[in-house]
N, C-alpha and C positions, 0 to 999 in steps of 0.2 A: 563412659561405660562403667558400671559398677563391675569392684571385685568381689568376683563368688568364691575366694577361698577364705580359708580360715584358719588361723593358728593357736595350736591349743600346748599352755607347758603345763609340763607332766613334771613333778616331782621323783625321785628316789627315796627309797627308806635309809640310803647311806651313801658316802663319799666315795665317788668310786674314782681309785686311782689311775693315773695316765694308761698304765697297762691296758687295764679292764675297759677303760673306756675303747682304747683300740679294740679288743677283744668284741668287746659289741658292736662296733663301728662295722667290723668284718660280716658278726649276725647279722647286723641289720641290711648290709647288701640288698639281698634280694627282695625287702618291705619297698625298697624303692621302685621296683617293676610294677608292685599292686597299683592297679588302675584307682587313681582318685588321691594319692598320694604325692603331694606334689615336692615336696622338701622332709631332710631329717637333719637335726640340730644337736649331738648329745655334746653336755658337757659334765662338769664332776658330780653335779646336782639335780643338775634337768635336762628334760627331753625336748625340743620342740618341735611339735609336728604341723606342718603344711601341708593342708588338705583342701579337698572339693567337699563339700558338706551333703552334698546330692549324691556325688557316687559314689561318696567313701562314710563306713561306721567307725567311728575311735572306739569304742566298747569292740571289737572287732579285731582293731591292732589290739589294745591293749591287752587282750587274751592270749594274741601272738606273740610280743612280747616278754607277757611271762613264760610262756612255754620256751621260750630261748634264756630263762633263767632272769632277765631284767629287773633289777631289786624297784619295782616302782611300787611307791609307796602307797598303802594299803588303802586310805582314802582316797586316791587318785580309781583305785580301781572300783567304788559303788558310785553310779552314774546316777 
């Protein structure tokens, strides 16, 4: 059976320390309910997102995201 997910890493514009990473870890909660979302990965540098490519848009989170303040780095966000 082929896997239909996909995992996409996202970059940060900076280092984000242990705090801040919890601090988003808490934002990020509810991105896990969104249907099509199947895993979230942060670490000091990077995101990694685990998706379904059919039912889920990354241009979509990614705009969620920043709106929760996430320093993702500026070329991560032109698709």
């Amino acid at each position: 059976m082929k896997n239909s997910f996909s995992i996409k890493t996202l970059k940060t514009n900076e280092t984000l320390t242990a705090v801040e990473q919890n601090i988003f870890r808490q934002k990020f909660k509810p991105l896990l309910k969104v249907y099509g979302i199947i895993s979230l990965c942060l670490e000091a540098e990077n995101i990694y997102v685990e998706y379904n490519p059919v039912s889920f848009k990354l241009d979509s989170f990614k705009l969620n995201i920043l709106d929760l303040g996430f320093p993702l780095k500026t070329d991560e966000v032109l698709v």
